[in-house]
C-alpha positions in Angstrom: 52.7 141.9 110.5 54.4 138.4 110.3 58.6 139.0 111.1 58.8 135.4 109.5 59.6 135.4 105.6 57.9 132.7 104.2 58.3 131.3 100.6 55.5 131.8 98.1 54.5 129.5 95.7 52.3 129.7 92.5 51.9 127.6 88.9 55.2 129.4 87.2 57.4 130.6 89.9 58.8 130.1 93.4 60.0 132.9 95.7 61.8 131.7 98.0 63.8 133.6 100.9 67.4 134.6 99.4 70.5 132.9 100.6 74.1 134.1 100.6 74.3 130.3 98.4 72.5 132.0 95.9 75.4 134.3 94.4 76.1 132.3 91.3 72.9 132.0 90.2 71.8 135.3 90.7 75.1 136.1 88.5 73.9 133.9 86.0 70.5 135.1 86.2 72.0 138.5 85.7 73.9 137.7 82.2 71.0 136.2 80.5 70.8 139.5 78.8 73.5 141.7 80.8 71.4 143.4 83.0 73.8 145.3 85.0 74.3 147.6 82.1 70.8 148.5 82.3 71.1 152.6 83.2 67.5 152.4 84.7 67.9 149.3 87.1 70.9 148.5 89.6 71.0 144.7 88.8 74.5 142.6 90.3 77.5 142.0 88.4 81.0 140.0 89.9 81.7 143.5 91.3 78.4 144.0 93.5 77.0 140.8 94.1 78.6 140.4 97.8 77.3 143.9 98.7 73.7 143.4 96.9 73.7 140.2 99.4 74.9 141.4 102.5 72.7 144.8 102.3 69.7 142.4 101.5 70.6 140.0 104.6 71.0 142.6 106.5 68.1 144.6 106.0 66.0 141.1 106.8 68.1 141.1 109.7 66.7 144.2 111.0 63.0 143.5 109.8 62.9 146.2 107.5 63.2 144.1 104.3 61.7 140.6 103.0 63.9 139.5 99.8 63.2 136.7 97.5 64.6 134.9 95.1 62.8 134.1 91.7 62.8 130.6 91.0 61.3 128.9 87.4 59.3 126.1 89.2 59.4 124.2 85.3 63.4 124.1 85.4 64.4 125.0 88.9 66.1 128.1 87.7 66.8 131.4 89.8 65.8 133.8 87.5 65.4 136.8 89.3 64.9 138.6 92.1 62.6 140.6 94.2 61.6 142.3 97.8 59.5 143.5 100.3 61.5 146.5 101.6 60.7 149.8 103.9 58.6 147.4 106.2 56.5 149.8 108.6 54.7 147.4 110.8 53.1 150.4 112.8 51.1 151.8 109.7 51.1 148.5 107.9 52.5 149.4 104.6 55.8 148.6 102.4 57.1 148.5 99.5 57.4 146.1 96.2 60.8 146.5 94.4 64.5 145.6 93.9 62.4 143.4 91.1 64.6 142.5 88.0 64.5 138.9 85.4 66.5 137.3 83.7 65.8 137.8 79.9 64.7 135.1 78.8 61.8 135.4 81.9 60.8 138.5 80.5 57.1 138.8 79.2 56.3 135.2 80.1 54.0 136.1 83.1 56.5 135.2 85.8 56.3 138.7 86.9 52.7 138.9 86.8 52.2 136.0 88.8 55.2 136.7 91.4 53.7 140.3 92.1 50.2 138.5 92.7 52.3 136.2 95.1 53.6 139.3 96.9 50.4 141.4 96.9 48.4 138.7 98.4 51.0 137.8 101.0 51.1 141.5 101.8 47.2 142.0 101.6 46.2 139.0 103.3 49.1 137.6 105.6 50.4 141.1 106.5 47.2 143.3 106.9 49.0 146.1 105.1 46.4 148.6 103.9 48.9 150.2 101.8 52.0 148.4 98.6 54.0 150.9 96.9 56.3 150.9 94.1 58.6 153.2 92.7 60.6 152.9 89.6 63.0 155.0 87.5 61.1 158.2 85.4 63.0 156.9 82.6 62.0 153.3 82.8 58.9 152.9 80.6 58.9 148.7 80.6 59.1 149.3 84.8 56.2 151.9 84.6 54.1 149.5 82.0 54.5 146.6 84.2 53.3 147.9 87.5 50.0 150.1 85.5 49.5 146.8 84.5 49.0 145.1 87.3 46.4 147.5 88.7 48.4 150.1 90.5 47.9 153.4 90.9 50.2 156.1 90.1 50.7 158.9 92.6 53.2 161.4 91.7 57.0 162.4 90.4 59.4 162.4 93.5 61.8 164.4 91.8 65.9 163.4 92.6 64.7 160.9 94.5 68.3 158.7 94.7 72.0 159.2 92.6 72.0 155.9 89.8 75.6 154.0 89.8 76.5 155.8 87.4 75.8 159.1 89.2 72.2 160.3 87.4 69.9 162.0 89.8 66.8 160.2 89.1 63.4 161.0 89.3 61.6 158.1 90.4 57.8 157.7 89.5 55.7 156.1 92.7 52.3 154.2 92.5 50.4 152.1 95.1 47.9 150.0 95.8 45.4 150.1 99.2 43.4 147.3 100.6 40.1 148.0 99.5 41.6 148.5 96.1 43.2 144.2 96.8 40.1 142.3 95.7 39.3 144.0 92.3 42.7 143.5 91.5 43.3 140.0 92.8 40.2 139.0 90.4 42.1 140.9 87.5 45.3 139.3 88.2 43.8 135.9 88.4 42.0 136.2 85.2 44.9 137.7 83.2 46.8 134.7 84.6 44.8 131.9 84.0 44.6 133.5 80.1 48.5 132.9 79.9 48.4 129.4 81.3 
């Protein structure tokens, strides 16, 4: 597995590596719709921003975590963000997540296509042979999004992590193995090339 973080680039969006430079517009990406306040996401506000960088950086730092920025290739805007996180070179699997957009890039296949970005990176530049995701029990869009993208899901870890707020969550994991890749790559493409 590759320790270089490369950026990823498709028709709609750019993910590029994130910089400490990109605090402001993460924070703007952030109030196009006030996502902090989301009880099923931890999304950065004025308050967290600093930490949400410096634990990202840092986890790159050690090779345990790949995060991205979500850039808008049509307007140049950060709208988002994303990772690759609990890098395990040895059995050649990690996980997808730390994934929230702006509003207003909701349900405009941005996601789709910067989760095909990141599975075939994984797939095909990593050699994993295993991409997980987890998202909160209560978060239906989350769950909806990641079915929908041909992942599988595996199970309820129940109190998995304490929310901000201090809600023990339940958080609902799914993944996708490499021989499962090239079905869904051709499902990806064709549901994106519908959108465009």
């Amino acid at each position: 597995m590759s320790e270089h973080q490369p950026t990823l680039t498709g028709e709609r969006v750019q993910l590029r590596p994130l910089q400490r430079e990109d605090r402001a517009a993460l924070l703007d990406a952030a109030a196009d719709g006030e996502l902090w306040n989301l009880s099923v996401t931890v999304v950065p506000n004025e308050d967290t921003i600093d930490r949400y960088i410096d634990t990202a950086l840092a986890g790159r730092d050690a090779g345990a975590v790949m995060p991205f920025v979500i850039v808008r290739l049509h307007d140049g805007r950060v709208v988002g963000s994303t990772r690759f996180w609990k890098i395990d070179r040895v059995n050649r699997k990690l996980e997808i997540g730390h994934t929230w957009l702006a509003a207003s890039a909701q349900r405009t296949g941005i996601n789709a296509e910067a989760k095909a970005l990141l599975l075939a990176h994984a797939f095909e530049t990593m050699h994993c042979v295993r991409v997980q995701f987890t998202t909160d029990e209560l978060n239906e869009k989350s769950r909806a999004a990641i079915l929908g993208i041909g992942a599988k899901q595996e199970g309820v870890v129940r109190h998995e992590r304490i929310m901000p707020d201090g809600r023990k969550r339940n958080s609902v994991r799914f993944s996708i193995i490499d021989d499962e890749w090239p079905g869904i790559k051709a499902m990806l493409r064709s549901k994106l090339n519908r959108r465009a």
